[in-house]
C-alpha positions as CSV (number, residue, x, y, z in Angstrom):
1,X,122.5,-32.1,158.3
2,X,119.7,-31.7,155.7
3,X,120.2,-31.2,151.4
4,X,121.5,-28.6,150.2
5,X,122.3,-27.6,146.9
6,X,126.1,-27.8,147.3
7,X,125.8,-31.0,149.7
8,X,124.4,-34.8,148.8
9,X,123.2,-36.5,152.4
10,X,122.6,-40.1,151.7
11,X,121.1,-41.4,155.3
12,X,122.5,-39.2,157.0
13,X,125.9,-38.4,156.0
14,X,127.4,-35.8,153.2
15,X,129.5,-36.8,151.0
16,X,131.9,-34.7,149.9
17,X,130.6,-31.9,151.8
18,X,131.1,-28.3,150.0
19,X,131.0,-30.0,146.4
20,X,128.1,-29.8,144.2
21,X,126.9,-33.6,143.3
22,X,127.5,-32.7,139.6
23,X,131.0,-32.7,139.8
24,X,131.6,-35.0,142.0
25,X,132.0,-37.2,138.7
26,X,134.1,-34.8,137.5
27,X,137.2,-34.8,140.3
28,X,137.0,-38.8,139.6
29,X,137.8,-38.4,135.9
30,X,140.1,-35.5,136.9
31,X,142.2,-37.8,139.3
32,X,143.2,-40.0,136.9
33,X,145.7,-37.2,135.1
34,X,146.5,-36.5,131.5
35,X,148.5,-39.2,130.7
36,X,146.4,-42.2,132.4
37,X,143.2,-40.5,130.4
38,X,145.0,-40.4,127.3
39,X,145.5,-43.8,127.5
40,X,141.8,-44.4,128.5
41,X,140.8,-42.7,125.3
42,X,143.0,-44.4,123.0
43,X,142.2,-47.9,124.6
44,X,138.5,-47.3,124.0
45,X,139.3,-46.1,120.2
46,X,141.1,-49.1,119.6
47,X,138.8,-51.3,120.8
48,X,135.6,-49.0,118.6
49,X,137.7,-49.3,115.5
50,X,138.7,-53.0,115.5
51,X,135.3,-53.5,116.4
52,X,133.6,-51.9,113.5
53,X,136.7,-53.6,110.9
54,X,135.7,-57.1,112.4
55,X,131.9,-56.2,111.4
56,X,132.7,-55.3,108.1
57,X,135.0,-58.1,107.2
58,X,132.1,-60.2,108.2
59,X,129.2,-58.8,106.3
60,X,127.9,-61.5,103.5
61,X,126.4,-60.3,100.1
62,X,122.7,-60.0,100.2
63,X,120.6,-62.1,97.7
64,X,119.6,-58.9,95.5
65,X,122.9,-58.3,95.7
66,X,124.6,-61.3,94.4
67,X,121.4,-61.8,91.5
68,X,122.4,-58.0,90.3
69,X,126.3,-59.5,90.5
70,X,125.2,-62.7,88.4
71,X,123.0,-61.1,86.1
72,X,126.0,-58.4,85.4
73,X,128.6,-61.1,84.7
74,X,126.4,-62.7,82.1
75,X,126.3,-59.6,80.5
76,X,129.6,-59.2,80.3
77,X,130.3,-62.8,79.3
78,X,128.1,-62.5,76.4
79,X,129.8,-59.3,75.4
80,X,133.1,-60.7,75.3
81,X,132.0,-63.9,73.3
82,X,130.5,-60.9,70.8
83,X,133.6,-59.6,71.4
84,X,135.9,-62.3,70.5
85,X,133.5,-63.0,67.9
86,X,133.9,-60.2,65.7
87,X,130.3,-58.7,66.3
88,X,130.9,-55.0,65.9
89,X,130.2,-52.5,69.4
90,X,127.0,-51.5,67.3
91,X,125.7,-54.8,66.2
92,X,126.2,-55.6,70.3
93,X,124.3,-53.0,71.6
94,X,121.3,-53.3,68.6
95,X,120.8,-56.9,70.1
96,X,121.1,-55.5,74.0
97,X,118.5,-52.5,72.5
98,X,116.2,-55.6,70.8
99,X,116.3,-57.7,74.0
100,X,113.2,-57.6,76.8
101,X,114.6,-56.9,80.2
102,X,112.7,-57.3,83.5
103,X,113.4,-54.3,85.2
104,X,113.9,-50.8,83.5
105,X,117.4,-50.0,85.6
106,X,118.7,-53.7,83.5
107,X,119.2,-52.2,80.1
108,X,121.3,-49.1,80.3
109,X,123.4,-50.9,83.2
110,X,123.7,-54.0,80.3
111,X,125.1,-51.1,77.6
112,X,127.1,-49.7,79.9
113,X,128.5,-53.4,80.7
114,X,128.8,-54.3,77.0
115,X,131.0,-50.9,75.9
116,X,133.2,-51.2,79.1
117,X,134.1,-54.6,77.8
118,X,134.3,-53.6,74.6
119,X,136.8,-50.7,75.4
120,X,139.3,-53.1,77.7
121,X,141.8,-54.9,75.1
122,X,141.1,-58.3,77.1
123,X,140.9,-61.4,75.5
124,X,140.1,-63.8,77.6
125,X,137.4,-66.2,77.3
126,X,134.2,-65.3,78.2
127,X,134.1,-68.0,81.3
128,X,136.8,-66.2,82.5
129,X,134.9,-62.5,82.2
130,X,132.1,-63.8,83.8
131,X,134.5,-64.7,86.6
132,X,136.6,-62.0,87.3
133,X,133.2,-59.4,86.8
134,X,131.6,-61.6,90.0
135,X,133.8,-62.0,91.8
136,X,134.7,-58.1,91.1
137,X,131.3,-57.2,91.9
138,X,130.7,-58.9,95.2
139,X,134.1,-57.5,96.4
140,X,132.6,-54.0,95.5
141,X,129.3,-54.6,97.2
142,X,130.5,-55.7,100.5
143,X,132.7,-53.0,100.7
144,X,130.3,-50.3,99.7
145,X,128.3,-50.9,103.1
């Protein structure tokens, strides 16, 4: 028997004469039913999504990442010792304004640090800040990826 387009002759035999070769893929999937497929799919689902939570859970901070973290909980340590201190909001930021930053993106995010820190009613010492704003920061990082 030679080709067809309906038939697939593989040395000399069809298989699954009268069935185009397209679907021949087709009737497999098909014989396995609703309910066995269903569980197929979910299976595979299962094993996609515990897959990408085991990546993410295992993703470490970059080293930009963790300098922008440090940098940021300096800032914020130094606004709570102004803080505790009694420096007023405005005699914070005129010393954040008169300080030389590297990089243009450092002074507006060090303003924004200093009146977020002013604004929470925290009192705790500005070790602590420094802490929490870290280990805050990393947290976010990671998970923002």
């Amino acid at each position: 028997m030679t080709p067809t387009r309906h038939n697939v002759v593989v040395e000399g035999t069809v298989l699954a004469p009268g069935v185009p070769s397209d679907r021949q893929n087709r009737r497999l999937i098909k014989g396995l039913g609703g309910d066995r497929m269903r569980l197929v799919y979910c299976a595979l689902a299962c094993l996609t999504l515990s897959g990408l939570a085991f990546s993410a859970q295992a993703r470490n901070a970059t080293e930009n990442e963790r300098y922008l973290c440090r940098w940021g909980s300096t800032i914020a340590g130094g606004a709570q010792a102004s803080k505790l201190s009694g420096v007023t909001r405005y005699g914070a930021r005129q010393k954040l304004q008169a300080r030389k930053f590297a990089k243009q993106w450092m002074r507006p995010m060090a303003l924004r640090i200093t009146e977020q820190t002013y604004d929470s009613e925290s009192r705790l010492k500005p070790d602590a800040v420094s802490k929490v704003y870290y280990e805050g920061c990393i947290q976010h990082e990671v998970a923002r990826r």
